[in-house]
C-alpha positions, 0 to 999 in steps of 0.5 A: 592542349586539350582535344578538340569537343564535338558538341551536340546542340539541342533545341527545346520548345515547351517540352519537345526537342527541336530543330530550326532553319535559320533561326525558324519553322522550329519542327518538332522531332521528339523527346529531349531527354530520351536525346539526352540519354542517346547521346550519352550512351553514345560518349558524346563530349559536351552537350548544349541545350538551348531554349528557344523561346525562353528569352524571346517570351521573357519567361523562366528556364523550364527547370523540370525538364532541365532536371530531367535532361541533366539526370540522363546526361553523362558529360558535360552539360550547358543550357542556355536560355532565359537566364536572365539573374544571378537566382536562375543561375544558382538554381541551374547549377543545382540541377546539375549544369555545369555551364550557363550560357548567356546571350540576351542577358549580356544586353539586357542584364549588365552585370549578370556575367560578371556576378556569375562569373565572380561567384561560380567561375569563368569557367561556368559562364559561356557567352553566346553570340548568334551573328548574321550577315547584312546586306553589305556583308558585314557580320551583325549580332542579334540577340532574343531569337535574332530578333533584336540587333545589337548596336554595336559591332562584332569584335566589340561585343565579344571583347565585352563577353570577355571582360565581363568574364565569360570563359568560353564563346558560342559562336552561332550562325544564323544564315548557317543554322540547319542548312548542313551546308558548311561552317562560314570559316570567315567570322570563326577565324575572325574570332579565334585568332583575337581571343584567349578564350575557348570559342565553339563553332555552331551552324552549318555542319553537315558531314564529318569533313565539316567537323574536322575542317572548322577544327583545323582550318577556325582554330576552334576548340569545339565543333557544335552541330545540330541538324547532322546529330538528329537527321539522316539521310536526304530526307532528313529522318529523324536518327540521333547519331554521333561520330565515333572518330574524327581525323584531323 
């Protein structure tokens, strides 16, 4: 069994890195390929880039700075956002990303995952799902930014990422995002114990003890974060950083 990853995820607006609360107020906190180059230095397992807007304005990658961020990036690299046909995919990879994450485009773009998935490998293609509760408590997804609900539930959009062949799920969790307040361990635990396939938790991390308690307690196969990579201390000054080690 492979160790579990401790996966960096970085938001990018126009040229700048980002970070969000609940999927808003995007606040600008620097330069996205310099990140890059930190947490390479630093041996970072993985690292997921994600657009923001790309989807949610329908416009392409911005495939200069994903050529820039790919050339200082030392490990494993996704991006995510506006991939939307199976050319964008092509030219992402020739940039040297090594996994697509899809999102909107598993709505909007029916057959994109499977095409993806046939010509470059399961392994390629990550199926990105962003869930929120609704006032009744049950876990809705939401795609475009979390602007648009999927019209269908959880359990059943997952299970069409994974027919339709993605090789990996990223979870993410809207109410969660940039509060540093835990992982909801509920909706993870839900999701891992059904699939077969990789799932990577993201939102909510706030300390080492996150980490380690979404690894052991949500069965999952990486810990994604991004508030606590950027920020420290209580008043959130902006310093990337990355655990060393980790005990489970």
């Amino acid at each position: 069994m492979h160790r579990p990853r401790i996966i960096p995820c970085l938001l990018i607006s126009g040229n700048g890195l980002v970070k969000t609360k609940r999927f808003k107020d995007p606040t600008y906190i620097g330069d996205p390929v310099n990140a890059v180059r930190i947490f390479s230095d630093k041996e970072a397992d993985e690292i997921v880039v994600l657009d923001i807007d790309a989807s949610k304005n329908q416009t392409e990658p911005n495939y200069q700075l994903i050529e820039e961020i790919a050339g200082e990036a030392f490990m494993p690299l996704a991006y995510g956002g506006g991939v939307k046909n199976l050319s964008q995919v092509r030219k992402l990879i020739r940039l040297g990303i090594e996994k697509i994450v899809i999102n909107t485009a598993s709505i909007e773009s029916k057959g994109l995952i499977r095409e993806a998935a046939d010509i470059f490998g399961s392994q390629a293609i990550v199926g990105a799902v962003d869930i929120k509760k609704n006032i009744f408590g049950t876990y809705k997804v939401y795609v475009r930014s979390s602007t648009v609900e999927v019209k269908c539930s959880l359990d059943e959009h997952i299970d069409n990422l994974i027919s339709s062949g993605v090789g990996e799920i990223f979870l993410n969790n809207i109410d969660r995002d940039g509060m540093m307040n835990g992982y909801d361990l509920n909706p993870i635990l839900r999701t891992t114990s059904r699939v077969n396939v990789p799932v990577v938790a993201c939102g909510g991390a706030g300390s080492i003890d996150d980490l380690a308690s979404v690894i052991r307690e949500g069965r999952v196969s990486g810990a994604a974060a991004g508030s606590m990579f950027v920020f420290h201390g209580k008043h959130r000054a902006v310093l990337i950083n990355y655990p060393k080690d980790i005990q489970l």
